[in-house]
C-alpha positions in Angstrom: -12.9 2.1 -65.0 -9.2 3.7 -64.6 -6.5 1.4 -66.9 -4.6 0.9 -63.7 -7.5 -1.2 -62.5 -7.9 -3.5 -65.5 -7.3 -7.1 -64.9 -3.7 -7.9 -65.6 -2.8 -11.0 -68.3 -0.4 -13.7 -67.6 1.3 -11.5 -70.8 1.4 -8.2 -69.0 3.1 -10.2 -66.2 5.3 -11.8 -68.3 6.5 -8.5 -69.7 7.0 -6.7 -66.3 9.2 -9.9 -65.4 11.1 -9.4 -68.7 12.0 -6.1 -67.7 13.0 -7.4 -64.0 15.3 -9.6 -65.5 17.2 -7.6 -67.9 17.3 -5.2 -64.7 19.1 -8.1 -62.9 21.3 -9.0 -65.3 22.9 -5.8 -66.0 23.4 -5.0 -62.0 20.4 -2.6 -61.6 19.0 -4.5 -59.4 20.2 -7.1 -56.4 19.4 -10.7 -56.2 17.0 -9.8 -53.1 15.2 -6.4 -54.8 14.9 -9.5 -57.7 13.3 -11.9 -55.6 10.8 -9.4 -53.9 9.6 -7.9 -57.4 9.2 -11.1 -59.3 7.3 -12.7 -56.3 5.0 -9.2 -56.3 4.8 -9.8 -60.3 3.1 -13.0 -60.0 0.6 -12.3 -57.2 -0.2 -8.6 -59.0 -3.9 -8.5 -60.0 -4.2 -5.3 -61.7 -2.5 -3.3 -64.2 -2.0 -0.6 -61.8 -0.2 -3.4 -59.1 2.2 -4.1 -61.7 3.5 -0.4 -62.5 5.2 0.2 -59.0 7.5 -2.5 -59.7 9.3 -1.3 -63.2 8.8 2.2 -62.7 12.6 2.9 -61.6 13.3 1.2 -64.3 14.5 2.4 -67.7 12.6 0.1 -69.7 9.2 0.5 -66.8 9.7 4.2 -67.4 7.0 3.9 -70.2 3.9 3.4 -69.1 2.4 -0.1 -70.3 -0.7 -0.7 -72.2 -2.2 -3.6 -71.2 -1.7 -6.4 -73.4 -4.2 -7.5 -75.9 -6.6 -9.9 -75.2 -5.5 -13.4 -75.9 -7.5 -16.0 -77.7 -10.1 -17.8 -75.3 -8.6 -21.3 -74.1 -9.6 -24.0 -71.9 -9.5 -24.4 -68.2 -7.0 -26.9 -67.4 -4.2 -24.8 -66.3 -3.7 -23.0 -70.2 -3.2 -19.8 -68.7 -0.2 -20.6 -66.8 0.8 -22.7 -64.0 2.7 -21.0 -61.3 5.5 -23.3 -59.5 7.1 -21.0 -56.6 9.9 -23.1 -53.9 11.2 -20.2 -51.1 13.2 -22.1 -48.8 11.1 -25.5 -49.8 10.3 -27.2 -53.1 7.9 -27.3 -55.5 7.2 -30.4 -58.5 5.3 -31.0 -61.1 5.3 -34.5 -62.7 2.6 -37.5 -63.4 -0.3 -37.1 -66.2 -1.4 -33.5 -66.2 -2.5 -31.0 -69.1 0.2 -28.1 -69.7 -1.2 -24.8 -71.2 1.1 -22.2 -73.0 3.2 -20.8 -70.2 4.9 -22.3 -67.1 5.9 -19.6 -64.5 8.7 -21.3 -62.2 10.4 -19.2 -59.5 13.3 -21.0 -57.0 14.5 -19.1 -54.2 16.8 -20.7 -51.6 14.8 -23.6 -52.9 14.0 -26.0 -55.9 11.4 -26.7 -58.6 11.6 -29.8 -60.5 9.2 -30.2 -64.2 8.7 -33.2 -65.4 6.9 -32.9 -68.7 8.1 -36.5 -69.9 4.1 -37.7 -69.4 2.5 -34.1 -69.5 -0.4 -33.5 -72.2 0.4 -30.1 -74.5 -2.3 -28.3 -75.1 -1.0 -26.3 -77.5 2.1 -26.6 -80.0 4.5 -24.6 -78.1 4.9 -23.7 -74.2 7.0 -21.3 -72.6 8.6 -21.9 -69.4 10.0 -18.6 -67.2 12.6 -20.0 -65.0 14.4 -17.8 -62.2 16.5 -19.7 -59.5 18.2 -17.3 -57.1 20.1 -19.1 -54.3 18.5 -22.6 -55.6 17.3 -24.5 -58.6 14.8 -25.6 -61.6 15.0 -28.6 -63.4 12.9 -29.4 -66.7 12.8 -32.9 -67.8 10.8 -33.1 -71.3 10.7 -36.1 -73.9 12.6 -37.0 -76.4 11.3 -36.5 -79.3 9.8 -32.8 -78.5 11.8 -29.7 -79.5 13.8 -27.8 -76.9 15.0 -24.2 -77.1 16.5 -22.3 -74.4 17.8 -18.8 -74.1 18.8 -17.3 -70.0 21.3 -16.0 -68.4 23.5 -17.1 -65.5 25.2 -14.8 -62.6 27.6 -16.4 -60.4 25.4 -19.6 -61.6 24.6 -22.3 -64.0 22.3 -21.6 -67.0 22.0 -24.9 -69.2 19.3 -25.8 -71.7 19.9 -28.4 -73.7 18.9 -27.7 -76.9 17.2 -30.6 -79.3 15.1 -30.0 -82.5 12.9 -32.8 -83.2 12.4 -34.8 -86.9 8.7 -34.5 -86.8 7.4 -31.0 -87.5 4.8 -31.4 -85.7 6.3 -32.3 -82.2 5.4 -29.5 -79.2 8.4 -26.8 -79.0 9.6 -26.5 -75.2 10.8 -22.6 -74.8 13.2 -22.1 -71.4 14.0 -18.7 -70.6 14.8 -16.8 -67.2 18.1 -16.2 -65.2 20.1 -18.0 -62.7 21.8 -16.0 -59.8 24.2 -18.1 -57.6 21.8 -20.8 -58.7 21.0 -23.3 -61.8 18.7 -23.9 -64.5 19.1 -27.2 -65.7 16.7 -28.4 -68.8 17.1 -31.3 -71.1 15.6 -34.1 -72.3 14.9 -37.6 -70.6 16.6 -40.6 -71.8 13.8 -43.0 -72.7 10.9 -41.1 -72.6 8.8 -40.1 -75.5 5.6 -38.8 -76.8 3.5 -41.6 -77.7 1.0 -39.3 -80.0 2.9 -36.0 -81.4 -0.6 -34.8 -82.8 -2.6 -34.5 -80.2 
């Protein structure tokens, strides 16, 4: 079998929209070439469907190994759960299980996360957030760490950063870009974790 038609990870995905980003951010590439790519990066299958998209790219010029396998995990949506709003919205709130990795992509449109009654699966979850011509809000708990690092063009960019007291609390990671749009993530007045540990 060819490397361009391996399977591709939610982390060789994640790294190809790294590299869209960064592309954005210093003026390489417009909010609709953005838009287009990032959409293609989450529907590409194969290692070989992701290539195309960085290639024009100074940091796509190498070619990418695929990442390396990741640790088995369980079904219930560990992988990555993938929130996309064009010109409509998408939300997540209620009881559900959150894996490592949120992938949430706005354009001309919102996404709201609610993670305030969510279930962590694992100790710390990334969330990817890109708003273009519309929003994402995160709302997490109180007493769980949030970290955020992004980048805002013509928009709003805010994570509200919190470090818990317990050690042992999940760690919320925001990162992405806003273009003549907003990322908004902080944490919700009254809401907390009833069990930390679990």
């Amino acid at each position: 079998m060819a490397e361009a038609d391996v399977r591709a990870s939610d982390a060789d995905r994640d790294r190809v929209a790294e590299i869209l980003r960064e592309a954005l951010a210093e003026g390489r590439l417009d909010a609709d070439e953005h838009a287009e790519r990032i959409d293609a990066v989450y529907r590409a299958r194969t290692i070989g469907a992701l290539r195309p998209l960085v290639r024009d790219l100074p940091a796509g010029r190498q070619e990418p190994a695929p990442a390396a396998p990741a640790a088995p995990h369980s079904a219930c949506g560990a992988a990555g759960d993938n929130l996309v709003a064009v010109f409509s919205g998408a939300s997540r709130r209620g009881r559900w299980r959150v894996g490592a990795r949120i992938n949430a992509f706005a354009l001309f449109g919102g996404v709201e996360i609610d993670l305030t009654e969510a279930l962590f699966e694992r100790r710390e979850l990334v969330v990817n957030a890109t708003a273009i011509f519309g929003g994402v809000e995160i709302r997490v708990p109180e007493n769980v760490t949030l970290r955020g690092s992004g980048t805002g063009i013509m928009g709003g960019y805010d994570v509200e950063s919190a470090e818990s007291a317990d050690p042992d609390a999940p760690v919320v990671v925001v990162r992405g870009a806003a273009v003549f749009g907003g990322v908004e993530a902080r944490a919700k007045r009254g809401k907390r974790l009833r069990d930390l540990r679990r």
